[in-house]
SEKE-391492 format. One line per field, with one value per residue (C-alpha): residue in one letter; x, y, z. Coordinates in steps of 0.001 Angstrom, whole numbers, m for minus. Layout:
<atoms>
rest = c(A ...);
xx = c(X ...);
yy = c(Y ...);
zz = c(Z ...);
</atoms>
This chain:
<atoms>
rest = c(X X X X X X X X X X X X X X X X X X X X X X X X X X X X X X X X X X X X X X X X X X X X X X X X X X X X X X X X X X X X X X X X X X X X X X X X X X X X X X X X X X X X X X X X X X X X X X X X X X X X X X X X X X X X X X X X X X X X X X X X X X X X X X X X X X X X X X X X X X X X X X X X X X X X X X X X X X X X X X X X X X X X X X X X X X X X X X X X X X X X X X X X X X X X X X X X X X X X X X X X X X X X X X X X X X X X X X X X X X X X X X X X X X X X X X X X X X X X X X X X X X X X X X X X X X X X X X X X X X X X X X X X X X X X X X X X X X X X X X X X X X X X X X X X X X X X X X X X X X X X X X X X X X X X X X X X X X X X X X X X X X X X X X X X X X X X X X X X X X X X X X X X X X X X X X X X X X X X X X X X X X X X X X X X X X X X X X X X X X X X X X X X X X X X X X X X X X X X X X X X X X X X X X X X X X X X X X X X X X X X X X X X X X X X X X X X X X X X X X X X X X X X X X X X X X X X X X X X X X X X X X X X X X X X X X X X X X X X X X X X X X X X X X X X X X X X X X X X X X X X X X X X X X X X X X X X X X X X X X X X X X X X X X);
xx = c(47162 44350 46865 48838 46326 44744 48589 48915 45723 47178 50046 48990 46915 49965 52238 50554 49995 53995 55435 53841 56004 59250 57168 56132 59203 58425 54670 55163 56964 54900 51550 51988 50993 51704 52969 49513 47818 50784 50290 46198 47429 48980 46903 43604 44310 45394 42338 39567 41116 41447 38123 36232 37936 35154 32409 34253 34704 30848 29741 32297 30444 27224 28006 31170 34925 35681 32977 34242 37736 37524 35468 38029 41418 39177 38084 41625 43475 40357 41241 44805 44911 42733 45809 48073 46117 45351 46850 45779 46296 42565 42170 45068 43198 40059 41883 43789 40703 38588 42162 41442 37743 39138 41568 39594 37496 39587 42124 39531 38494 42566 41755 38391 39806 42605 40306 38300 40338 42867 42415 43640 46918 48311 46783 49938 51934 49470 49635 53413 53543 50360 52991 55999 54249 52926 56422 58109 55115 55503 59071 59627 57666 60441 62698 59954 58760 62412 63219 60087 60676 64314 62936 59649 57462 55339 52319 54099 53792 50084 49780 52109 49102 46800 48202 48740 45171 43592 45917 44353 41037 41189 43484 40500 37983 39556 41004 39232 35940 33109 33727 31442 31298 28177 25744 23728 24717 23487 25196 24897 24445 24459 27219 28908 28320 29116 32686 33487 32739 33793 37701 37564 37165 39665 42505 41056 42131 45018 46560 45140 45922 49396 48112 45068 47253 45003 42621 39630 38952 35969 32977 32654 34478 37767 40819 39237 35669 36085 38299 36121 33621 35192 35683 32079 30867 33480 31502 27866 29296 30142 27084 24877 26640 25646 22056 22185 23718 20937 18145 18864 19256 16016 14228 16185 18230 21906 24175 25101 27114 29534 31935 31287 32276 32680 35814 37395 36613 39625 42586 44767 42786 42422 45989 46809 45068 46573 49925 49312 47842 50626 53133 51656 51941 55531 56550 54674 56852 60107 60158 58565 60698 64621 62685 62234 66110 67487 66138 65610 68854 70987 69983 69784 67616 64478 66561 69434 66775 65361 68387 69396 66417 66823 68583 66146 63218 65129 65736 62225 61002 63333 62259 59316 59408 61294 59055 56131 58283 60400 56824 55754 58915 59152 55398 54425 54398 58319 58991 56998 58286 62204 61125 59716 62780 65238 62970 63862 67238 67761 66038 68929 71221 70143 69995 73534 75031 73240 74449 74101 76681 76373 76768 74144 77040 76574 73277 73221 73080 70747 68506 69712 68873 65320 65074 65289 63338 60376 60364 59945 56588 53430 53421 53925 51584 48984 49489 49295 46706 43972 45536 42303 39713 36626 36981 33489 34522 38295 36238 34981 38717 40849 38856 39046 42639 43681 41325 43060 46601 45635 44366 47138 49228 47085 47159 50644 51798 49715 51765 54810 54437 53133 56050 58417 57039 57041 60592 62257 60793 62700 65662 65897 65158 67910 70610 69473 70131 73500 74764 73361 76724 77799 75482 75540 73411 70700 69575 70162 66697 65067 67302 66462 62860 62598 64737 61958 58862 60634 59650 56370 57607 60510 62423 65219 63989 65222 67450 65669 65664 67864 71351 74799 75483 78338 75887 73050 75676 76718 72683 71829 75117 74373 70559 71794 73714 71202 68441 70552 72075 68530 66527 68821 68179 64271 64053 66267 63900 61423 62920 63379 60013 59526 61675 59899 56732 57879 59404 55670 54338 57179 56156 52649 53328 53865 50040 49481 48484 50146 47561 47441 49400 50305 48692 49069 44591 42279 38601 37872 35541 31316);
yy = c(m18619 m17549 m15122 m18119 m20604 m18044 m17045 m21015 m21044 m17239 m18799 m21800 m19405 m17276 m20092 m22529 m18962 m19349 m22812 m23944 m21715 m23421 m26673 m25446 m27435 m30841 m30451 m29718 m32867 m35384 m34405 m33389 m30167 m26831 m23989 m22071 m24889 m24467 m20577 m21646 m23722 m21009 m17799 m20048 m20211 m16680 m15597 m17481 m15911 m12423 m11770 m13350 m11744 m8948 m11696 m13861 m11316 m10006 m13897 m13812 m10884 m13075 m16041 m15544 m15470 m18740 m20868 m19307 m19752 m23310 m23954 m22324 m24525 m27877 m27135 m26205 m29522 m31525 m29348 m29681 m33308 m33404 m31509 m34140 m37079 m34883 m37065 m35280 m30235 m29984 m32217 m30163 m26717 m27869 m28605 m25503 m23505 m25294 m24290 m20547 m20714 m22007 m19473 m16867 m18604 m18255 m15066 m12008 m13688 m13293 m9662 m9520 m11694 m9781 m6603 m8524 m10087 m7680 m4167 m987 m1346 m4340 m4629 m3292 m5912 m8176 m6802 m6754 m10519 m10050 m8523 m10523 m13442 m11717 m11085 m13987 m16667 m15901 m15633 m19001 m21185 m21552 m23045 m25171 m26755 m27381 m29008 m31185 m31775 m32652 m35183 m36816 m35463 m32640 m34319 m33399 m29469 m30061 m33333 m31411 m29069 m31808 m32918 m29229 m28449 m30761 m29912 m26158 m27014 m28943 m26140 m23404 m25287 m25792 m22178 m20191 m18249 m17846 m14535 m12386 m8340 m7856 m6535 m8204 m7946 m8684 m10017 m7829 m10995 m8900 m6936 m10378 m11572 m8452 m8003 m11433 m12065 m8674 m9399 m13369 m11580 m9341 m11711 m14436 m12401 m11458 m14818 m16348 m12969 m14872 m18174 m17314 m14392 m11644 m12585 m14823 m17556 m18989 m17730 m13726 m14175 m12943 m12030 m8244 m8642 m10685 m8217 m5043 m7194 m6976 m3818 m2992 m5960 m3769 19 m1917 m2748 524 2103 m876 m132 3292 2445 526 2881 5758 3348 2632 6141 6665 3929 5040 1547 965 1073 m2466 m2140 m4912 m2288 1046 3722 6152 4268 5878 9405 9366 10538 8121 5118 5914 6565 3668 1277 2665 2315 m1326 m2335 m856 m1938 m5847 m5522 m5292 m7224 m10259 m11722 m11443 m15066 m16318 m15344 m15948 m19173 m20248 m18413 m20934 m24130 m23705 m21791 m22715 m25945 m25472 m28439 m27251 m27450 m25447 m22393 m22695 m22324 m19477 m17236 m18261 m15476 m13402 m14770 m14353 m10434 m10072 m11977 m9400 m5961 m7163 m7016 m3669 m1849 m1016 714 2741 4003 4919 7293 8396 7859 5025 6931 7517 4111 2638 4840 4019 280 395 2642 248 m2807 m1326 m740 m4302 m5360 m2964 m4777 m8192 m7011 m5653 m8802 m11724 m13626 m17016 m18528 m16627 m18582 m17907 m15722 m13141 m13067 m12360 m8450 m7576 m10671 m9239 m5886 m7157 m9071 m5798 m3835 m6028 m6301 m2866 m2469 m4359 m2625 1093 150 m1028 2153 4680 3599 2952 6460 8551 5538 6082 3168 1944 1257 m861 m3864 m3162 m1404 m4207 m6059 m3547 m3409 m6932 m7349 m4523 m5699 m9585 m8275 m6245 m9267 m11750 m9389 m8676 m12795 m12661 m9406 m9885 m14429 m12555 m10181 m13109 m15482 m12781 m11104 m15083 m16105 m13006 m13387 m17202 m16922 m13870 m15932 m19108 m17573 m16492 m19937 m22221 m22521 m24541 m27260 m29466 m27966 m29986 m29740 m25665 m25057 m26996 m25732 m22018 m23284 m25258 m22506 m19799 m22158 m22576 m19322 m20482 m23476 m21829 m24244 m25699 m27875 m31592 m32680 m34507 m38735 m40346 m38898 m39963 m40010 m37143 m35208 m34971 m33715 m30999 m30224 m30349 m27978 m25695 m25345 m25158 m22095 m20260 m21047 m18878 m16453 m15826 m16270 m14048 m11166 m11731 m11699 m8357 m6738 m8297 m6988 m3759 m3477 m4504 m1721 719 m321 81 3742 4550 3328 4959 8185 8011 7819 11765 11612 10179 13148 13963 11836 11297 11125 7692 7010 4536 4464 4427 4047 731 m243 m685);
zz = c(100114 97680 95706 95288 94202 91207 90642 89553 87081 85223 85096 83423 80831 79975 79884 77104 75148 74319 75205 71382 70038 71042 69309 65993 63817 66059 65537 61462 60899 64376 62874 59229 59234 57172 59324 58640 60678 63205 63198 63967 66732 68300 67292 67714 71405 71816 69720 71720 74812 74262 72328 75515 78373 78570 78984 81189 83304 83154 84163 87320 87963 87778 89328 91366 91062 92472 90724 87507 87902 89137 85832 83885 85857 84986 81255 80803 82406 80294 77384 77955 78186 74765 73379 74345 72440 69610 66565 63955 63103 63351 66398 68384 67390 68666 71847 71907 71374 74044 76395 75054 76515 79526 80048 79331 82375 84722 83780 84944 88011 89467 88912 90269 93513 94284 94431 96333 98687 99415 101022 99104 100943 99753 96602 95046 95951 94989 91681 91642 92019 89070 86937 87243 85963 83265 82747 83341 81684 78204 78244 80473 78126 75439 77981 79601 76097 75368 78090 77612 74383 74993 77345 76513 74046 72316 73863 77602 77060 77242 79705 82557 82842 84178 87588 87911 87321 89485 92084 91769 91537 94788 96466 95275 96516 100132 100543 98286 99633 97697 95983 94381 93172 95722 93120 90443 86690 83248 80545 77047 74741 71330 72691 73404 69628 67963 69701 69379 66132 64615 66376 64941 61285 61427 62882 60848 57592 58842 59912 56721 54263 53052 52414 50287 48456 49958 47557 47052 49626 48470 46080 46910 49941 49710 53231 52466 52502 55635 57229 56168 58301 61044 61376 60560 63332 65603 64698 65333 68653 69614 67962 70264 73583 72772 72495 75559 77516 76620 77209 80374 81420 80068 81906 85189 85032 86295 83244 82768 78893 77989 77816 79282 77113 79646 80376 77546 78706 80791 79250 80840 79913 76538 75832 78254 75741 72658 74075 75455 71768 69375 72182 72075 68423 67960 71219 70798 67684 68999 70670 68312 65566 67125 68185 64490 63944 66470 65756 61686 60536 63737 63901 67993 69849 71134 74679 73718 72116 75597 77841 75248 76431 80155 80745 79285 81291 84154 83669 82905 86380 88471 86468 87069 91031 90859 88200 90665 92979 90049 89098 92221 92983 89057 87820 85416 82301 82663 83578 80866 78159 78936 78888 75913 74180 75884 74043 70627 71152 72336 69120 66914 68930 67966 64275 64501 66209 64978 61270 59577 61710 65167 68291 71473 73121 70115 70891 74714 74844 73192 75175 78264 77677 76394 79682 81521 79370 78944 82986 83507 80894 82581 86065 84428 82107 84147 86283 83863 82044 85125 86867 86482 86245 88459 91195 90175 86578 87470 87157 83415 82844 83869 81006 78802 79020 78904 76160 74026 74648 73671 70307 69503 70279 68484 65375 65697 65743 62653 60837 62088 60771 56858 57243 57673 55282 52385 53015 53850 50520 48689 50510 50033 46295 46072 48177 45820 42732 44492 45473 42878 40368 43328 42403 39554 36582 36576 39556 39693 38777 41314 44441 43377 43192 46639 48149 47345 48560 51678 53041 53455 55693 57265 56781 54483 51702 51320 48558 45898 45884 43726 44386 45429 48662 48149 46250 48886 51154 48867 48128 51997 52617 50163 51117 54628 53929 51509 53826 57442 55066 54191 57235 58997 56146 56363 60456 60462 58442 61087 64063 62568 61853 65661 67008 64749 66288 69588 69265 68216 71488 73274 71903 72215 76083 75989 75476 79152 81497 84795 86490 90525 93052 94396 97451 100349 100573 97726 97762 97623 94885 94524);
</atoms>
């Protein structure tokens, strides 16, 4: 009963980090909005929740697994019900990043309960139902916002959450029992500022990079100064947990860093993390992209995109459930690394197969072999990377982890969305240039003009007022074509830049080490 109740809540988080996606076209033309304020919608969530997952974690530590997480399932349904009367970009990110706080709430303390909760012998199959919603959730939202959208309204992808929440809430604070690690902890406030703010630079300039040119953003602040920030604000946090660490062995005190370093004397753990990051940075776009590819050059309902990567979801759910086992008989670093190979190849199939006038059929292997391969990546993952972890550090690894692998997808929405936008803008004014004899002279030099500048909005541009009916429909063919001709060119290049990605993680699993043997006991931890 308590699995199931935090299950709801994680699912919830993971869910609203991809049902926007399905959104983005219906939120740039309900609300008004550029696609860099959609991309903020969607990154700002994803970026409030991953850089706080370390503290969140610390304060369930503090003041107990329950009390957070039923703080984090009712800021989230208040947040989430802000999101649905948000009537204005900035309104909806303020929302979305109040949702981000609250799912960063409540995510760590599913962990922390199931170690709790659970004795050594069944936390594995607490953990496989952990996995196949991590899964199944991003890959379900698509289908969920379409049908929503198909229905009622953008505003429903965020109001659905609230009977849902305070459902939760009440179910937590019924079933749930008070929950906590059984020793006192500190929170590392500079440690807390320092991580947090050195990650929001670096994304920050990365999301923004394209719009401001990579240049100058305001006065001496420029996308490189802020992102050179970063990264310093990311070395001061090392250097500080450092300091910490010695001065409490000095004064005889229990180690109590944000992040313990020692973690990443384990072999396993540090190659674990490396893999998850690189591995989050070229899976993460996929959706996201043949999302955009369906509803902007197709012209598929939000609905239809939905019930196109059903399938998919689907797969994913049931590799899920079986990719625990496979590890245990073949060892997670084998499992993980065929996943991730089979994830490339299904993204060279998609390239191969898909064109400007593909139907969903054309698209279906290389989705279903995606579905499979992305099931069989969180549960190998998770076991080869926390292999040789001392028990007493899980806690602090665990966040750690999921920390690492939110980044790296974070900064690889943000990548993979500048990738797109510069390569659809080339390929849009090349295919232009192509087409544009079609068109009557005079307006020539405007279509090769509105074709290029729709790279930044993905998608086509509108014919200009003023024309005959007959010629609209000739402008609004032609743009139609030029604009999946060269979206289709731009979001190959995309997805090859995807697989390449995620041969590099696959390869970097030869770095895991032979690690332990499964075993049916394991200490249980301080």
């Amino acid at each position: 009963m308590v699995l199931a109740i935090m299950c709801i809540g994680f699912f919830m988080s993971l869910l609203d980090g991809s049902i926007v996606n399905v959104a983005v076209p219906t939120l740039i033309d309900s609300l008004d909005a550029s696609y860099d304020q959609v991309l903020w919608v969607i990154d700002g969530y994803l970026l409030v929740f991953s850089v706080l997952l370390i503290t969140t974690g610390r304060l369930g530590d503090i003041f107990g697994y329950r009390r957070l997480y039923v703080i984090g399932i009712v800021g989230f349904t208040v947040a989430s019900a802000l999101c649905g009367l948000a009537d204005s970009p900035g309104r909806l990110l303020a929302a979305r990043a109040l949702q981000g706080l609250a799912g960063a709430l409540l995510f760590p303390q599913v962990i922390s309960s199931i170690l709790t909760i659970f004795p050594p012998r069944q936390r594995g199959r607490a953990f496989g139902l952990f996995g196949a919603i991590v899964g199944f959730a991003p890959v379900i939202g698509p289908v969920v916002g379409g049908f929503l959208l198909a229905h009622l309204s953008w505003r429903w992808i965020f109001f659905i959450n609230v009977p849902i929440g305070i459902a939760t809430a009440l179910l937590a604070l019924t079933f749930a029992p008070p929950m906590r690690s059984g020793r006192t902890h500190r929170l590392d406030l500079v440690g807390v500022a320092l991580v947090t703010a050195g990650l929001s630079g670096i994304v920050f300039g990365l999301i923004e990079g394209e719009r401001y040119d990579w240049g100058t953003i305001a006065g001496p602040i420029s996308i490189t100064s802020v992102v050179v920030a970063g990264v310093v604000l990311l070395v001061a946090f090392v250097l500080w947990q450092q300091r910490q660490q010695r001065q409490q062995r000095q004064r005889g005190q229990r180690e109590e860093p944000l992040m313990p370093l020692a973690l990443f004397r384990a072999r396993n753990f540090a190659v674990g993390n490396w893999v998850g990051f690189v591995f989050q940075l070229g899976m993460i776009g996929i959706m996201f992209v043949l999302v955009l590819y369906l509803q902007m050059a197709r012209g598929y309902s939000a609905l239809e995109t939905g019930l196109v990567v059903l399938p998919n979801a689907v797969l994913t759910a049931v590799g899920s459930a079986y990719a625990g086992r496979l590890s245990d008989k073949f060892g997670g670093k084998y499992v993980l690394m065929a996943g991730v190979t089979l994830l490339a190849v299904g993204l060279l199939v998609l390239v191969a197969m898909v064109g400007p006038t593909s139907s969903a059929w054309s698209l279906l292997p290389g989705l279903t072999i995606i579905g499979i391969a992305g099931g069989a990546t969180f549960a190998p993952l998770q076991q080869a990377t926390m292999d040789d972890v001392e028990p007493r550090l899980a806690g602090a690894a665990s966040g750690v982890s999921s920390t690492t692998r939110q980044i790296g997808g974070v900064l690889g929405t943000a990548v993979l969305g500048a990738l797109l936008s510069a390569r659809l803008s080339s390929t849009l004014h090349s295919e232009a240039e192509k087409r544009a004899g079609r068109l009557p002279e005079q307006l020539r030099t405007r279509f090769i003009d509105d074709s290029a500048a729709a790279g930044q909005h993905f998608r086509p541009p509108t014919a200009p007022d003023g024309l005959t009916p007959a010629a609209t429909r000739l402008y609004e063919r032609v743009t139609s074509d030029t604009f999946a001709t060269g979206f289709v060119g731009a979001m190959r290049t995309t997805f090859v830049a995807c697989a390449v990605v995620l041969v590099a993680a696959a390869l970097f699993c030869f770095l895991f080490g032979p690690g332990r043997k499964p075993t049916a006991e394991t200490a249980p931890l301080e």
